[in-house]
N, C-alpha and C positions, 0 to 999 in steps of 0.2 A: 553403816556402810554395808550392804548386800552385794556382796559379790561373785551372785550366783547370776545378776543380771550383769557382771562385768566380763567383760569378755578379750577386749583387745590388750595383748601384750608387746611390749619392745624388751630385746636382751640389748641389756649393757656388756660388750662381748662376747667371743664367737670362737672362746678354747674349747676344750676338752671336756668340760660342763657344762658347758653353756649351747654347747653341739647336741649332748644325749638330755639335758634338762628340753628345751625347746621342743626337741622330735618330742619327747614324750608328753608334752602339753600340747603339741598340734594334734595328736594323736589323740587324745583326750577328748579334743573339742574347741581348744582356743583357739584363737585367730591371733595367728605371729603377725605383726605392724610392721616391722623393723627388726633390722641386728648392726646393732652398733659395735664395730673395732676402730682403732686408730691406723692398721692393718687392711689397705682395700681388699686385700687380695683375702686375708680373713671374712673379711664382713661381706664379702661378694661371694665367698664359698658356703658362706651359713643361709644368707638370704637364700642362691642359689636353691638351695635342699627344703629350705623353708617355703618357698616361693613369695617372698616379703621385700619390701624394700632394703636398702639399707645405708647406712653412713657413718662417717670416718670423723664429724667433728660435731663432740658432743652438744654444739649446738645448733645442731640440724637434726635433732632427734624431735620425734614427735611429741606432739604439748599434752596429747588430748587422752594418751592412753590410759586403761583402767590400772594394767601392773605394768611396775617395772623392774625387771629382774637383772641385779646386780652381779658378773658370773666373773670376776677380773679378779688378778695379782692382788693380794691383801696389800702391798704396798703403795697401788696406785687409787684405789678404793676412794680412800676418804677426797683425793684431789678430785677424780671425776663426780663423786656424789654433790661435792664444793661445785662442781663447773654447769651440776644440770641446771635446760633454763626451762624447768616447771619444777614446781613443791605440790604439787597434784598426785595423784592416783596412789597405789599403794604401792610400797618399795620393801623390796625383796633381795637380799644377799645370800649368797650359798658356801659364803666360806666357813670353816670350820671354826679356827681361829681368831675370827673378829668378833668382838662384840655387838649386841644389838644397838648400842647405844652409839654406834658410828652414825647412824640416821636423825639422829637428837639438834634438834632444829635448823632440821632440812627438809622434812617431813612429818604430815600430823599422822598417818597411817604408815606403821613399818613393821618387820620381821623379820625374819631370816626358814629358809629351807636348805637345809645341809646334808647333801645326799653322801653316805660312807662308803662310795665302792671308790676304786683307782680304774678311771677312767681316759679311755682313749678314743680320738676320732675313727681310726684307721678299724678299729674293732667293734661289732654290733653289740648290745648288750640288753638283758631283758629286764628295765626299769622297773618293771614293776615287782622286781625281787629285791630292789635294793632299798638299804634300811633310810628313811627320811626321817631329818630330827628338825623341828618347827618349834621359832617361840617368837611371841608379837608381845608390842607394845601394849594390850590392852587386851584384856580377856575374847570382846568380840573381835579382835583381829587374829587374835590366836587360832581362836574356833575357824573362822573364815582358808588361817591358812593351814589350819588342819585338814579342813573340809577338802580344800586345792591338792592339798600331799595326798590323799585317800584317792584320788581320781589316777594319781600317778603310780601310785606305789602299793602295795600290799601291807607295807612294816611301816608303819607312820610313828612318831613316840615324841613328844613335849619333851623338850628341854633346855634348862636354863643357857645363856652364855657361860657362865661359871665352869659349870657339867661339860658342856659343850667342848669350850676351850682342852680340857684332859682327855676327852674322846679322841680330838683330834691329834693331841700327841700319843696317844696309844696307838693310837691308827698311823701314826710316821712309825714308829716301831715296829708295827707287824706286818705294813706294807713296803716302804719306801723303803726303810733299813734292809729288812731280808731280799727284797728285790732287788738291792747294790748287792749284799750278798751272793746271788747270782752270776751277778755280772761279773764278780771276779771271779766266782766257779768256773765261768766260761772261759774267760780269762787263761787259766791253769791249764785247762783241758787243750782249747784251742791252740795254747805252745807247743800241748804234745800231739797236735793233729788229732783228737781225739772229737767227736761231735757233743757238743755240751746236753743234746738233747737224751742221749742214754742217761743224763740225772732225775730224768722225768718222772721215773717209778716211784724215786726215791722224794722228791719234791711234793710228788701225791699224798706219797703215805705219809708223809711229815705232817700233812695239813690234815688228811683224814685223820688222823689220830685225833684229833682237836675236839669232834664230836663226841666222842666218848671218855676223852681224858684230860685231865687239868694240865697245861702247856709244863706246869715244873716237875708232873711223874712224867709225863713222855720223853723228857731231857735223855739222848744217849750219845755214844761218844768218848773218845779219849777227857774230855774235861771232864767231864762230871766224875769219874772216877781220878782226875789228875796222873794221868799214866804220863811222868814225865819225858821216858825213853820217847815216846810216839811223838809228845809233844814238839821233845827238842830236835825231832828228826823232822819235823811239819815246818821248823822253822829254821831249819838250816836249807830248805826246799825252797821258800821264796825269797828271791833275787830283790821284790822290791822294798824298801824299808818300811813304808808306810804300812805295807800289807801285812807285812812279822808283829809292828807294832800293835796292829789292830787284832791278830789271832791270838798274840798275847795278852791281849788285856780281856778276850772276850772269856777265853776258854779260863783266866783268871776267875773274871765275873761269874761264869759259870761254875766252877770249882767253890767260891764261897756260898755261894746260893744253893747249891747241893748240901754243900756240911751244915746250912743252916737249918734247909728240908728238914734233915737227919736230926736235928738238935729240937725240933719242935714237933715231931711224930711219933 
């Protein structure tokens, strides 16, 4: 299967990866066919940008095209894969968390391209810095969809579903988690009229740090040291229980992870 002479692609959805995946393969040189949501107003906003057709009932999707790139809910995945009406061209999933093996006879040609940034429509984003992790049913589809990620991205890298699946939970951790994080930062501030965005210095250098230091020496703060008085006064602060709960067990988690540092340096 050469497919460097394939060219015509359909997204199977039209979120937030399947928005900045698409431009970046039109960009590329593909030719977008279609964008399929169940969502007209979705699938008409992606065609729209794409300049492509598009459709709401996945069996009005096109028969004929080379890839089909899978960009939906892990939950609803395996049903639409079940509902396509062709087992043709090569099929492509971008979730973190699913295995390859969701494709396993529904298709003779499959893979996955799983791009690691947190992405948004509303916001531009420059693809081709974000890291692409690729793994195919069979060596030359591997190659083929390594070949595809290279055209899109700078940081291409092989890896298993196994690998994959723990990437993707580290990546809930250092994105999804700290960016709730946030939101109850603003949270706090916003009761006191205060603008969440003077945290901004401080959210920079958190992450800058990260370049030059391993995430468990850069740890500072009342927990890592367990400065109870601070503690107990953080949490006689917040009104909501959920939120005591959760400062408690972090700066907890934090506190043994520190005496452990200490215990094995």
């Amino acid at each position: 299967m050469n497919l460097s002479l394939h060219k015509n692609v359909v997204f199977i959805g039209a979120g937030n990866v399947a928005t900045h995946l698409s431009k970046a393969m039109k960009e590329a040189g593909f030719r977008i066919k279609q964008a399929y949501s169940r969502s007209e107003d979705s699938a008409k906003c992606l065609a729209d940008v794409l300049g492509c057709g598009y459709a709401m009932d996945i069996k009005n999707v096109i028969q004929d095209a080379d890839i089909y790139v899978f960009s939906l809910k892990d939950d609803i995945l395996p049903e639409i894969i079940a509902s396509m009406p062709t087992k043709d061209g090569l099929w492509i999933h971008t979730a973190g968390s699913v295995s390859i093996d969701v494709f396993q006879n529904y298709a003779k040609y499959y893979g996955v391209i799983y791009p690691m940034q947190t992405l948004s429509k509303s916001r531009e984003t420059d693809f081709s810095k974000i890291p692409l992790f690729v793994e195919g049913n069979t060596t030359e589809i591997e190659n083929e969809l390594f070949n595809i990620a290279t055209n899109l991205s700078d940081n291409v890298m092989r890896m298993t579903s196994e690998k994959r699946k723990y990437l993707h939970l580290a990546a809930v951790f250092a994105c999804n988690f700290s960016n709730h994080m946030y939101t109850l930062a603003s949270q706090i501030l916003e009761k006191q009229g205060v603008d969440y965005k003077i945290l901004q210095p401080l959210i920079n250098e958190t992450a800058n740090k990260l370049y030059s230091m391993n995430p468990k020496d850069a740890q500072t703060g009342p927990a890592v040291r367990y400065d109870r008085n601070i503690i107990d006064r953080h949490l006689s602060m917040l009104d909501d229980e959920n939120m005591r709960k959760l400062y408690k067990m972090i700066s907890e988690n934090i506190a043994k992870a520190q005496l452990l540092n200490e215990n094995t340096n």
